[in-house]
PyMOL commands that place a pseudoatom at each C-alpha (Angstrom):
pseudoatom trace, name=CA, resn=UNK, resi=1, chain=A, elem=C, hetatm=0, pos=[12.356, 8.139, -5.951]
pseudoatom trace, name=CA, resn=UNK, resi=2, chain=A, elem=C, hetatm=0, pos=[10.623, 9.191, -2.867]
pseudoatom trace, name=CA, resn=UNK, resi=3, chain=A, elem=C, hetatm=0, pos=[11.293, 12.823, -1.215]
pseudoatom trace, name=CA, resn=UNK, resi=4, chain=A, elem=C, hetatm=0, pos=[13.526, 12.348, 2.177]
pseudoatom trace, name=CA, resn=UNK, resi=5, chain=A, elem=C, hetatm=0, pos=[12.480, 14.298, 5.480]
pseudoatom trace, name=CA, resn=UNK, resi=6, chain=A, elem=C, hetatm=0, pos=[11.931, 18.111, 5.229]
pseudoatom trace, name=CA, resn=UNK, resi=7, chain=A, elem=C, hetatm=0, pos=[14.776, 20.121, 6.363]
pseudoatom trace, name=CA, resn=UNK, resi=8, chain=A, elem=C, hetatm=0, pos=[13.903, 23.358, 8.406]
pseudoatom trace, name=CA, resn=UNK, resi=9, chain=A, elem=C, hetatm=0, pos=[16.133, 26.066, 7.628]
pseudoatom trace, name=CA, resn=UNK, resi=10, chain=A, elem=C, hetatm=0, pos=[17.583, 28.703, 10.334]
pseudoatom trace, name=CA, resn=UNK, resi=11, chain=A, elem=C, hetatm=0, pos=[19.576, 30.914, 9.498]
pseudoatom trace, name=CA, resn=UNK, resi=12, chain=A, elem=C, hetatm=0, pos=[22.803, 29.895, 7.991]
pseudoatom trace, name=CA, resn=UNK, resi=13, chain=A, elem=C, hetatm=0, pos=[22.323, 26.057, 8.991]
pseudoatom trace, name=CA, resn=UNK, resi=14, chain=A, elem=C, hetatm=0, pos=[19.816, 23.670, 8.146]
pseudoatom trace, name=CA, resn=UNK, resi=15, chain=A, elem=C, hetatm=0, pos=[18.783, 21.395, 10.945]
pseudoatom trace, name=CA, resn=UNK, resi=16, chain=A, elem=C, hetatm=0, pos=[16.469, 18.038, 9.790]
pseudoatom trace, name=CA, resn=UNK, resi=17, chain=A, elem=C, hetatm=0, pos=[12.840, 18.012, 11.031]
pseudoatom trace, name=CA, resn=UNK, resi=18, chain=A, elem=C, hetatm=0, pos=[13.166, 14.651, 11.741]
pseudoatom trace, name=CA, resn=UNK, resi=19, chain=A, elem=C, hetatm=0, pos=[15.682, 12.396, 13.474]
pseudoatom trace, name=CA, resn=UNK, resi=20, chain=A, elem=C, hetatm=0, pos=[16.393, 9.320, 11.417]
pseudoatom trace, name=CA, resn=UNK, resi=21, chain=A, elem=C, hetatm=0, pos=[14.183, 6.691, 10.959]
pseudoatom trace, name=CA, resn=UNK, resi=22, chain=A, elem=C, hetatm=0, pos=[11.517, 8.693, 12.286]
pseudoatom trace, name=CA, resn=UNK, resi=23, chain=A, elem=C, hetatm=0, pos=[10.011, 9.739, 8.881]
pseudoatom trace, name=CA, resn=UNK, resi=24, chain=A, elem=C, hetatm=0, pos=[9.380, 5.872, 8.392]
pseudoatom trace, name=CA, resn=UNK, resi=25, chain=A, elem=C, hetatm=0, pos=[7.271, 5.719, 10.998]
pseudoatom trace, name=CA, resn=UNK, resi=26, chain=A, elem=C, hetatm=0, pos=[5.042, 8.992, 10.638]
pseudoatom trace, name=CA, resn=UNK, resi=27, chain=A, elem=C, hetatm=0, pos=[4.939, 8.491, 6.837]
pseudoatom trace, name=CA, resn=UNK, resi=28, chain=A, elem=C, hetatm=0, pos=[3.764, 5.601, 4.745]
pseudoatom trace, name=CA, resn=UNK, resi=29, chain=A, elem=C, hetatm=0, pos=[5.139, 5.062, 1.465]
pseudoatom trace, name=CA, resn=UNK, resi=30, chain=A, elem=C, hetatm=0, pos=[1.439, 5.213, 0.219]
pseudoatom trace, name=CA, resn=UNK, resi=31, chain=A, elem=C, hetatm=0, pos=[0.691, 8.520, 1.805]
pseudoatom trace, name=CA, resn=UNK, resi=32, chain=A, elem=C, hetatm=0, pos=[1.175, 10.379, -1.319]
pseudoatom trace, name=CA, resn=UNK, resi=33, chain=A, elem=C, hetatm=0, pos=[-1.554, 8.199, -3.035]
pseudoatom trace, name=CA, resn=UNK, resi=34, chain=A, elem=C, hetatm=0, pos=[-3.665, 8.001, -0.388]
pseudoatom trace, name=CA, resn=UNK, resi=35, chain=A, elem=C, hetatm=0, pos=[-6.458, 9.510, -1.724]
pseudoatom trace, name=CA, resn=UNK, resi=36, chain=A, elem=C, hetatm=0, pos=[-6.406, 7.221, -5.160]
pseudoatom trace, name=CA, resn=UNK, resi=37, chain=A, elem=C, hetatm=0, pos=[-6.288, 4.443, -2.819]
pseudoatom trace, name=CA, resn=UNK, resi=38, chain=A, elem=C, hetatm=0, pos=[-9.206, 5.320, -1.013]
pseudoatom trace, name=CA, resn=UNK, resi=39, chain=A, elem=C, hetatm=0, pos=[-11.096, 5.862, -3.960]
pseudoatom trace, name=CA, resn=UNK, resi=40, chain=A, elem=C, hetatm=0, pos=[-10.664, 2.528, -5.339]
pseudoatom trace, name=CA, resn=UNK, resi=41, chain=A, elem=C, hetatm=0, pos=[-11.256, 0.514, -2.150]
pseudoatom trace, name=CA, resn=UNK, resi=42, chain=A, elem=C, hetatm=0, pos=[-14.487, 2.126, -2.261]
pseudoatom trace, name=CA, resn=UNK, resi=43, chain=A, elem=C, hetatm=0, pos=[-15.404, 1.551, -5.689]
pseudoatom trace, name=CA, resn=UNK, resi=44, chain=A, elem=C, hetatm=0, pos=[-14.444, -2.599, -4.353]
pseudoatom trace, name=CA, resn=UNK, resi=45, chain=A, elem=C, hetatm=0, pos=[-16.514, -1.516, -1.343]
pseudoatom trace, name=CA, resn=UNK, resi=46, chain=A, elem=C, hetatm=0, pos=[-19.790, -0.799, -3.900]
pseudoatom trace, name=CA, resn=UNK, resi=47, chain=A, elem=C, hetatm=0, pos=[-18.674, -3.854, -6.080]
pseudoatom trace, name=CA, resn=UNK, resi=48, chain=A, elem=C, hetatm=0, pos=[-18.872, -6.378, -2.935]
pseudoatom trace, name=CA, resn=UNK, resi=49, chain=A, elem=C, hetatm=0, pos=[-22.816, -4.492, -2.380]
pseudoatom trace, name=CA, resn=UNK, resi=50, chain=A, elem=C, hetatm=0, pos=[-23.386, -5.095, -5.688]
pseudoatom trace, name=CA, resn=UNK, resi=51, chain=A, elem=C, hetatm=0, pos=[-22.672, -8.610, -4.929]
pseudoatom trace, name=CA, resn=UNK, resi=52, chain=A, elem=C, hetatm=0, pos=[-24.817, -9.052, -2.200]
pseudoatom trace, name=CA, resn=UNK, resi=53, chain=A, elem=C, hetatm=0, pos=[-27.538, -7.311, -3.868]
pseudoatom trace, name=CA, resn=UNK, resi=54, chain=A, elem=C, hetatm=0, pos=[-27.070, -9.914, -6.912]
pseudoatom trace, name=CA, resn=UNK, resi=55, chain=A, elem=C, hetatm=0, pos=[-27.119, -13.024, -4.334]
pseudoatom trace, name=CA, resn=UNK, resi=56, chain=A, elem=C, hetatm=0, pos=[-30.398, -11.819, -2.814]
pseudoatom trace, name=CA, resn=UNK, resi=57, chain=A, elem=C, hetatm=0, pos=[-32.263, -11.590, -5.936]
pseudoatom trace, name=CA, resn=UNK, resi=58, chain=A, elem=C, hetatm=0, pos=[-31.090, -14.697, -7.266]
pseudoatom trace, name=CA, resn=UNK, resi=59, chain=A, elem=C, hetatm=0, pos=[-28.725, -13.784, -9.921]
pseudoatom trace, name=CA, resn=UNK, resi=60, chain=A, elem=C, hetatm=0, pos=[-27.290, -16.762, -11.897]
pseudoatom trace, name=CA, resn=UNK, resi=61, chain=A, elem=C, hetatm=0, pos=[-24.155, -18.204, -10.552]
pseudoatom trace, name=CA, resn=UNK, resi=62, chain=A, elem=C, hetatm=0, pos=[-21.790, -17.673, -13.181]
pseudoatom trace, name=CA, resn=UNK, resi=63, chain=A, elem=C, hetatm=0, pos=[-22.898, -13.671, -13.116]
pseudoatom trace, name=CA, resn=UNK, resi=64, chain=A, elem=C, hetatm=0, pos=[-21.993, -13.710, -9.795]
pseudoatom trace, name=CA, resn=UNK, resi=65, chain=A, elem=C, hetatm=0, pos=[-18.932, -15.551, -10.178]
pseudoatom trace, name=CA, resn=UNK, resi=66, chain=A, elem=C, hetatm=0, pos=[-17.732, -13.466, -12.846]
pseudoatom trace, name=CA, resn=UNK, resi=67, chain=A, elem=C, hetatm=0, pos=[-18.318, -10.441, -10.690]
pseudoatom trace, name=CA, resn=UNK, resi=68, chain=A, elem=C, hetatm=0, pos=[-16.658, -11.979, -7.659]
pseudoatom trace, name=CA, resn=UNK, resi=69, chain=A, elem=C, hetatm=0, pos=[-13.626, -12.405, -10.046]
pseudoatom trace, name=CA, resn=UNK, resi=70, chain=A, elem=C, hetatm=0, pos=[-13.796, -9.079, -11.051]
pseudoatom trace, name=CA, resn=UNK, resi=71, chain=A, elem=C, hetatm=0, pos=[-13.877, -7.599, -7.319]
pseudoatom trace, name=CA, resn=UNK, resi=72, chain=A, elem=C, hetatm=0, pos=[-10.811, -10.142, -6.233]
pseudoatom trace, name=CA, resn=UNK, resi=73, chain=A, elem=C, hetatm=0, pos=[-8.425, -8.666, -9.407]
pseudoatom trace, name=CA, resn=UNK, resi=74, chain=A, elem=C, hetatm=0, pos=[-9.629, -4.997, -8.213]
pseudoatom trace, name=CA, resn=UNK, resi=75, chain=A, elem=C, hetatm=0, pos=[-8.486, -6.136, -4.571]
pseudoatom trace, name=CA, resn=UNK, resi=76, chain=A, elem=C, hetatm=0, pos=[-5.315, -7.345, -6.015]
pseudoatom trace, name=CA, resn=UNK, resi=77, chain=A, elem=C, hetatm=0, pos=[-4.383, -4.088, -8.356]
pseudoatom trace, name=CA, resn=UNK, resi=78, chain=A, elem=C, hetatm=0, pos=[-4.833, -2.413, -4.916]
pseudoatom trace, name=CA, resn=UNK, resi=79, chain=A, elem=C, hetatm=0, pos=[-2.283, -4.754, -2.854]
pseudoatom trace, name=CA, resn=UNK, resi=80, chain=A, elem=C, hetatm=0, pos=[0.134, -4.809, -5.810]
pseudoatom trace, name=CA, resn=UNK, resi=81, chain=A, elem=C, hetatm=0, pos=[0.222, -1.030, -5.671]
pseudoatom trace, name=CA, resn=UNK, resi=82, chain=A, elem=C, hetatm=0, pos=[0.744, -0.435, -1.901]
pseudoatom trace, name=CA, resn=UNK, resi=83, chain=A, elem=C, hetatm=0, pos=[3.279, -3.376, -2.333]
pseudoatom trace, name=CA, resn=UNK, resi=84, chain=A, elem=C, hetatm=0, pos=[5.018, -1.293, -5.186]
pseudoatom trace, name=CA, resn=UNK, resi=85, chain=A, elem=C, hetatm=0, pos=[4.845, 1.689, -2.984]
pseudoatom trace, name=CA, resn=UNK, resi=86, chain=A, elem=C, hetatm=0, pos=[6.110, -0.075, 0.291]
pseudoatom trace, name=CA, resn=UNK, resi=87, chain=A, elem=C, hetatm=0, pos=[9.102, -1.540, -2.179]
pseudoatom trace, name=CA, resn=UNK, resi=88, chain=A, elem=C, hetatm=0, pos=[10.174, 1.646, -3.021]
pseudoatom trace, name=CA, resn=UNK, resi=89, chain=A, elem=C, hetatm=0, pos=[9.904, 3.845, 0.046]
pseudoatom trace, name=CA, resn=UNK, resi=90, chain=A, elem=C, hetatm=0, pos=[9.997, 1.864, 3.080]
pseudoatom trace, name=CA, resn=UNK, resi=91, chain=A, elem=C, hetatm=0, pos=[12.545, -0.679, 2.040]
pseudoatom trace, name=CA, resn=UNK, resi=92, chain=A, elem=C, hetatm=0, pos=[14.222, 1.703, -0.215]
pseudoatom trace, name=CA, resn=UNK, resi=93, chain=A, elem=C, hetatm=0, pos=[14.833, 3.886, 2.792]
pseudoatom trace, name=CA, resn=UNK, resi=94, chain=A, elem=C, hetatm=0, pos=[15.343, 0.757, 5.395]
pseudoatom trace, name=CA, resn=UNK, resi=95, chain=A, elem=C, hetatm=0, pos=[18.175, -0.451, 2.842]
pseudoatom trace, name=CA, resn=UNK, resi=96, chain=A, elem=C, hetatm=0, pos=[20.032, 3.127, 2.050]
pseudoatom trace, name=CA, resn=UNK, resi=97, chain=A, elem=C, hetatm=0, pos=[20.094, 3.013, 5.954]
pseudoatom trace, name=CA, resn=UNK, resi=98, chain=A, elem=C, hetatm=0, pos=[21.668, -0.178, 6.144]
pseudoatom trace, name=CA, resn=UNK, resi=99, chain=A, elem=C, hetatm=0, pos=[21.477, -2.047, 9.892]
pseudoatom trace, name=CA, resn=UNK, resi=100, chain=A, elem=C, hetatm=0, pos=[19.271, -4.678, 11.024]
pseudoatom trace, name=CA, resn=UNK, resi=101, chain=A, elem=C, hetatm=0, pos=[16.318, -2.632, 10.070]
pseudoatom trace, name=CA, resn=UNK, resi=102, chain=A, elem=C, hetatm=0, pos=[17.000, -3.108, 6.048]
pseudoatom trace, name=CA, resn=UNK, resi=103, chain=A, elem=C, hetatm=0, pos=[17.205, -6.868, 6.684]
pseudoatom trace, name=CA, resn=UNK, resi=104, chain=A, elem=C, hetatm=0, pos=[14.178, -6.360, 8.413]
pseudoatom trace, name=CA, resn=UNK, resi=105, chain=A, elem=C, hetatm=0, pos=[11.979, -4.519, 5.687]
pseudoatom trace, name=CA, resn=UNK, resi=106, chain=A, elem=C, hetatm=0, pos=[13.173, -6.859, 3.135]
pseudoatom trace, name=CA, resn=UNK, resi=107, chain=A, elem=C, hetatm=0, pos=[11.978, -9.905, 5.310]
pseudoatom trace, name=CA, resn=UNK, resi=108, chain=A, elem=C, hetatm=0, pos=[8.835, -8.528, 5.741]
pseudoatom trace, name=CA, resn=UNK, resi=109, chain=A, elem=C, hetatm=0, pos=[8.372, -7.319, 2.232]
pseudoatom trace, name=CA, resn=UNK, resi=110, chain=A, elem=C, hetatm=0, pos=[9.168, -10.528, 1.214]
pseudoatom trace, name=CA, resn=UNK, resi=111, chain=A, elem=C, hetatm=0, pos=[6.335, -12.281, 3.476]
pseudoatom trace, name=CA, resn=UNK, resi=112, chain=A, elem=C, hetatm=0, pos=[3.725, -9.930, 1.928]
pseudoatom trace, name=CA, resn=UNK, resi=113, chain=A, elem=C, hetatm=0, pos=[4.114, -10.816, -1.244]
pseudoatom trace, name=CA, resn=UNK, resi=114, chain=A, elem=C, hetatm=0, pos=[4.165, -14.864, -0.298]
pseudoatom trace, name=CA, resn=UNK, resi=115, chain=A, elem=C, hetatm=0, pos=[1.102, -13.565, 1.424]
pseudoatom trace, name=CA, resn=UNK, resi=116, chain=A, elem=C, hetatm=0, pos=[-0.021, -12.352, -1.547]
pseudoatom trace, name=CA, resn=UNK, resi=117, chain=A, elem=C, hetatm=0, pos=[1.158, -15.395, -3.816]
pseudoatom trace, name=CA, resn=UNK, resi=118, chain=A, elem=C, hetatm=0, pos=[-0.878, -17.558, -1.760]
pseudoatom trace, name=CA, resn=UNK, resi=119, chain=A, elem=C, hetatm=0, pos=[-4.201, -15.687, -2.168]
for i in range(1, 119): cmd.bond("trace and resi %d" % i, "trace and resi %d" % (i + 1))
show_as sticks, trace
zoom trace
């Protein structure tokens, strides 16, 4: 699972770094990925050129179709990931709270992926 809050030690206690629930809101649960993320987005981000490039010189349809296809699963891979990671740290940490909050983070992880479903 994911790594809870950093504990500072002094002395002969430890004291958390952060209050609870505070480390949801500074951290994402795709932080640790970040970079990967990044890197693929911008790999979409050269595909989409691509597709403008293929647009202005006239490139047949279905070429352009099949690259548009190609860009949209990319897109997707990249929201089923951050979905994956929000599952598992945000509501994972929302729910071992308990409270209003886990309700909360389920509702709204549910209305992603319906977001998602609908795309």
């Amino acid at each position: 699972m994911y790594p809870k809050p950093a504990v500072r030690q002094t002395g002969a206690s430890s004291l958390p770094s952060l209050p609870p629930g505070v480390y949801l809101r500074r951290m994402h649960g795709y932080t640790q990925d970040k970079d990967a993320y990044l890197k693929r987005l911008r790999r979409i981000e050269g595909q989409v050129r691509g597709l403008q490039r293929m647009v202005e010189d006239d490139t047949y349809c279905i070429d352009v179709l099949t690259q548009i296809s190609a860009a949209t699963r990319a897109l997707q891979a990249v929201a089923i990931g951050l979905l994956e990671d929000h599952l598992g740290h945000c509501v994972a940490q929302a729910v071992e709270n308990g409270g209003p909050e886990a309700d909360a983070k389920v509702k709204e992880a549910a209305d992603a992926v319906a977001r998602l479903v609908r795309s």
